[in-house]
N, C-alpha and C positions, 0 to 999 in steps of 0.2 A: 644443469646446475653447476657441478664441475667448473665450466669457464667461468661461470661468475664468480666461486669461490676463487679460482686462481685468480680473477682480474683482481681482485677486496683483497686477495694478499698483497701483490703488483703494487696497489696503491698505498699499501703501509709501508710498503718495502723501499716507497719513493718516499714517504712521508720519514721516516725514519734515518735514510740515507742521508737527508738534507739536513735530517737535524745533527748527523756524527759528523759530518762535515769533512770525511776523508775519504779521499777518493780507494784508497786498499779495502777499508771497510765496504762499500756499497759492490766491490768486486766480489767480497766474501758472503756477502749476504746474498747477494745473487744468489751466486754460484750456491752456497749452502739449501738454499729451495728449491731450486732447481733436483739439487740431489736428494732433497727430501720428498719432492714430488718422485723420484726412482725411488724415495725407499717405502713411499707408502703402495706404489703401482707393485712393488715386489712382495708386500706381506699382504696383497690381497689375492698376487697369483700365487702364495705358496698356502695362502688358511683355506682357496676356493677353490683350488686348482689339483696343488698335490698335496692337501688334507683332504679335500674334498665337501670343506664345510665343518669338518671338525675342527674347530677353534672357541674359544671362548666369545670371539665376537658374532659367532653365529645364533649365540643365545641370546645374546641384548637386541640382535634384529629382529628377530622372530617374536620376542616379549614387546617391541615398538610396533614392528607391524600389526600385532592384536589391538594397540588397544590408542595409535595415533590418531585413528578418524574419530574415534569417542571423543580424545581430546581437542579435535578439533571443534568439536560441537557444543564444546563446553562442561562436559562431563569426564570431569578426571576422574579416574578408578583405577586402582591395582590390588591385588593381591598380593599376599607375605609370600616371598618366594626363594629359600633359601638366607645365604649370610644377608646382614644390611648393607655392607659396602657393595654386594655384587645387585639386592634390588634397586641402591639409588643409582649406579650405574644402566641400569635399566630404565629408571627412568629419565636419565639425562639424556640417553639414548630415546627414548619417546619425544620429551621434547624436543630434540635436535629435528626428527623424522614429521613434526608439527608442520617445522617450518619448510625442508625439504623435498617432503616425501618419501616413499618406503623403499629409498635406493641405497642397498649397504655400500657400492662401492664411493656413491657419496658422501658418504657416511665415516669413509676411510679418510675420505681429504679435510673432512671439519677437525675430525679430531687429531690428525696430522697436522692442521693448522695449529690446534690450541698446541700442541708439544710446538713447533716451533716458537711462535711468540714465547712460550716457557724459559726455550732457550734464549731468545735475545734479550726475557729480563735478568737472567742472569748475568749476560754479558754485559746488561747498564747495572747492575751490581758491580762487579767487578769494578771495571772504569769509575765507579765513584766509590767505593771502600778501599782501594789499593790503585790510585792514580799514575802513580809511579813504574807500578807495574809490567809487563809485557802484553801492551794490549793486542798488538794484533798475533802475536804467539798464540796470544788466548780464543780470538775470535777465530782463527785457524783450527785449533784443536776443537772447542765447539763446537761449531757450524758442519765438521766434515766428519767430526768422527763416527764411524760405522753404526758402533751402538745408539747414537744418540738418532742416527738418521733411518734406523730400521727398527728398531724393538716399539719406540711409542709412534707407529706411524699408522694404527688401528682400531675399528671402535673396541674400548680397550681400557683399564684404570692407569697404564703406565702412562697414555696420551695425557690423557687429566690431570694426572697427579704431576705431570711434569710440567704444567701448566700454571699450577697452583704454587708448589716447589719456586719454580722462578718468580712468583708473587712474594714470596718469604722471602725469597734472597733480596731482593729488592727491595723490601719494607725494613728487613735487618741491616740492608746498607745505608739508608735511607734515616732510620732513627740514630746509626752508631756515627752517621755524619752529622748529628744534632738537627734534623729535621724528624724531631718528636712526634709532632702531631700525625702528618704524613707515614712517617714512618707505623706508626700504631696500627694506622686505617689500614693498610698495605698488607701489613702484618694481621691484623685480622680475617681480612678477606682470606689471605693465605690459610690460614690457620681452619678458616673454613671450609675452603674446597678439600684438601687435602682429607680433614676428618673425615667426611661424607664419604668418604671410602675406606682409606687406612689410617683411623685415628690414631695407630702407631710409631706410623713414620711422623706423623704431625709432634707426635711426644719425640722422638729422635731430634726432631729440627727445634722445637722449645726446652730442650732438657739443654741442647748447645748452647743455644743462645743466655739461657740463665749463666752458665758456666762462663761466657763469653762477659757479662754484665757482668759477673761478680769479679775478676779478673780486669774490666776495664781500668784504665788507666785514671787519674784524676788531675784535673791542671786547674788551678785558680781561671784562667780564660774563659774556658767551655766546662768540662765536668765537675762541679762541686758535689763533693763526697755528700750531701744533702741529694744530688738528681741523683749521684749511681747507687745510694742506697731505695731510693724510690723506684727505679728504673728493676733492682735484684728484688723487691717487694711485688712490680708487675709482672713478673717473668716467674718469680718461683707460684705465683697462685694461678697462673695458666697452666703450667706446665704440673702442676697440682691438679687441676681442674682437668686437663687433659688425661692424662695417668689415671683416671679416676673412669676418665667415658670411657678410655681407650680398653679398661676393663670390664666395663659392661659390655663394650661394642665384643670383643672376645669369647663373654660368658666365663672369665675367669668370678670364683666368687669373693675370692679376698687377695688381698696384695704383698702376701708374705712371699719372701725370697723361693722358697718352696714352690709354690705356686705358681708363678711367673714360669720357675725355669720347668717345672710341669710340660706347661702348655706351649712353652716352646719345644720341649722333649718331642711332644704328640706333632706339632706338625713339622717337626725339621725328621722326625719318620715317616709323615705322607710322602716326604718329597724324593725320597727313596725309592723310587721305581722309575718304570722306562728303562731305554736306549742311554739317555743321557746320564744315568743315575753315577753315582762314584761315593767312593766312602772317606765323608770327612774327619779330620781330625779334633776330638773333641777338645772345647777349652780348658777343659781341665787338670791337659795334659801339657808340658812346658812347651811344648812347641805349637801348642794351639791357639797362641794370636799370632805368630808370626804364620805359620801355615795359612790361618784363614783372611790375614793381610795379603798373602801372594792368591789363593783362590777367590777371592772377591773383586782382585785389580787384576790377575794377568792370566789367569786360567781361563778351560782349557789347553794343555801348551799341544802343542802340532801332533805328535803322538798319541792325544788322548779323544783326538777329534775322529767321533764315530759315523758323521753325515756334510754334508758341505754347508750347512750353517753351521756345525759346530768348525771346521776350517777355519772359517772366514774369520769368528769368533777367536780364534787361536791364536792368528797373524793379527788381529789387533792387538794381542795381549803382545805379541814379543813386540810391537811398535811402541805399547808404553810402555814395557820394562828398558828398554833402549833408549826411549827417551825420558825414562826416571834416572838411570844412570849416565845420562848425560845432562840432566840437572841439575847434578849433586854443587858444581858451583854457589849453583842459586840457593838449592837451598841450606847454605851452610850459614847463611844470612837468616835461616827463620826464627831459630829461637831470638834475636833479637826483636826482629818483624811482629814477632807474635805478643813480646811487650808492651806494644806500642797501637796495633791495630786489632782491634775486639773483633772484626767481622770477620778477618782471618783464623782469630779461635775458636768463632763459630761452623766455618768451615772445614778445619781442621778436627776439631771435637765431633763434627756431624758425620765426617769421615768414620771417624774410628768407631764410632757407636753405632754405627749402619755396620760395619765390619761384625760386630761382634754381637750383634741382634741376628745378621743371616747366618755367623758363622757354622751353623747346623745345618742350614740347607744344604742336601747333597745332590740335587740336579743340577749341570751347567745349562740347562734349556731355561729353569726358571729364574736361577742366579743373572742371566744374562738380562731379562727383563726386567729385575730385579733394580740390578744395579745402574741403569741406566737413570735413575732417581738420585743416584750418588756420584757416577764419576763423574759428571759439572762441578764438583767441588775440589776432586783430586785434582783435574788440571789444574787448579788455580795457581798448587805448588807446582806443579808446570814452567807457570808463566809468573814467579818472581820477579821483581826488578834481575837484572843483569848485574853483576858483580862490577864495579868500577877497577879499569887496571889500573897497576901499582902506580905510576907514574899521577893520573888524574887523584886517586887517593893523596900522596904526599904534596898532589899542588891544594887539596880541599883544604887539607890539613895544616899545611904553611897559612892558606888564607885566612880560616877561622883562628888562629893562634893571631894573626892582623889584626883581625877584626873586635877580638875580646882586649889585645892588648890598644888599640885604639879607644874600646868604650870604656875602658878602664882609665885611661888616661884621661 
């Protein structure tokens, strides 16, 4: 089954290619599955090989394997087994194993499939909310980067979730380029995968986008302060709506400030043990969003890596602090950027609120799976437009002084 699943990616990969119409792009995309095909081949010899089965994904086979021939026969049944995000991952893993049969290493490439296409809706996000942009800067850092090509390459909720993820960015580029409708559908869909496991990243990525809407810009053309106040009316009663599951889904019992940072206390202390473990710095403390900005983006640094995942995990990190401080051109242009374009504050905002939801986690093993739901977003300030040199500046600038003093005339 394998080769079929690779040929059904092969022919998106062509269909897709044709429609971006550049020949850099279809190179990238390749090349990007290609190496997603190594990174799902490497997280099945490291969960089956040297874990030896000890992984999370060995419990969604074993719960598929019971109980797939049932459903082939028409009788779906399960059992409550544990949290709800981990039994509906069980059983999307049943269904998945309906269609294929009870082979986990096939099982790695479906849902190595679904994170990829995740990723390339984000990349047709990008290209339509920030045109201007650095597109294939973006499609480079995307496509290749380590994290993205190894952590969701497993039956797994980071696969999924990052599947879903790129359905939201997509329906939020999609609506904030005034394709409403569309963008809504898009948006729902997303809104729904994502729940089914972590209704609280789902509240992460609608709590942005509200702030993104309230923030949008308004212009007699396109946004009359009539749609952006309707548009902040559907956005705050999801993201109401949501905060409301995402606390049931938790077992939190009420929503007071208390409360919350409770139950984040309790599990940012499960995550404290292991090999991997390290002690973070809490927010409480004045250096605790900057600290958990640089552990969220660029940790492990080379010193602190106890195994060769964590390495490998480490020399990404100084790859994007190298290449954040060789952006700083770019981005000295965002607060203006951010003005103007909504789906960048959504990106931005989903940023920092992902930051400072995990900033308690102290494992770099689960931070690492973690964030690979977030840094698709950090590259985006990546891949800015380019800073126009001085010379192109003062010829823009002589023209449009032309052009107003022409229309004026």
């Amino acid at each position: 089954v394998v080769p079929v699943i690779i040929a059904i990616n092969a022919v998106l990969i062509a269909i897709v290619a044709r429609r971006e119409r550049e020949a850099w792009f279809t190179r990238i995309i390749i090349l990007g599955y290609a190496l997603k095909l190594v990174g799902i081949s490497a997280r099945y010899v490291v969960a089956y090989y040297l874990y030896g089965g000890s992984a999370d994904a060995q419990r969604y086979n074993l719960f598929a394997i019971d109980h797939y021939l049932d459903w082939r026969q028409g009788n779906v049944w399960w059992e409550e087994s544990g949290k709800v995000g981990t039994l509906n991952l069980e059983l999307i893993t049943t269904a998945v194993y309906v269609v294929i049969g009870p082979s986990v290493i096939t099982a790695f490439f479906v849902f190595g499939s679904f994170a990829f296409w995740g990723v390339y809706l984000l990349y047709r996000a990008f290209r339509i909310a920030l045109p201007q942009g650095d597109q294939k800067r973006y499609a480079l850092l995307l496509f290749l980067l380590p994290t993205v090509l190894y952590w969701p390459s497993s039956i797994g909720k980071e696969a999924w979730l990052l599947m879903f993820v790129g359905v939201t960015a997509y329906g939020a580029a999609r609506y904030f380029n005034h394709a409403v409708v569309s963008g809504l559908i898009w948006l729902a869909v997303g809104a729904a995968g994502t729940a089914l496991i972590r209704p609280h990243v789902t509240v992460l990525m609608f709590s942005a986008l509200f702030v993104a809407q309230i923030v949008r810009p308004t212009t007699k053309a396109s946004t009359s302060i009539l749609t952006k106040a309707a548009g902040v009316f559907v956005m705050g009663v999801a993201a109401a709506v949501l905060i409301s599951q995402s606390a049931e889904f938790l077992g939190i019992d009420d929503l007071s400030t208390q409360a919350v940072a409770d139950e984040i206390g309790w599990a940012s202390g499960q995550t404290a043990q292991g090999g991997s473990a390290f002690t973070a710095v809490p927010l409480n403390s004045p250096l605790g969003i900057p600290a958990a900005i640089i552990t969220l983006l660029f940790r492990p640094f080379p010193w602190e890596a106890g195994n060769v995942q964590m390495l490998f995990q480490s020399l990404e990190g100084v790859v994007l602090a190298f290449l954040t401080l060789a952006a700083w051109p770019r981005l000295k242009a965002l607060p203006t950027l951010l003005r103007r374009n909504p789906w960048l504050v959504f990106a931005l905002v989903y940023v920092l609120a992902f930051i400072i939801a995990f900033a308690g986690f102290s494992n770099f093993g689960i931070l690492a799976r973690q964030r690979a739901l977030m840094i698709p977003f950090f590259l985006v300030l990546l891949a800015l437009p380019k800073p126009l040199p001085k010379q192109q500046v003062r010829t823009r600038d002589a023209t449009r002084k032309e052009l107003v003093g022409a229309a004026h005339w």
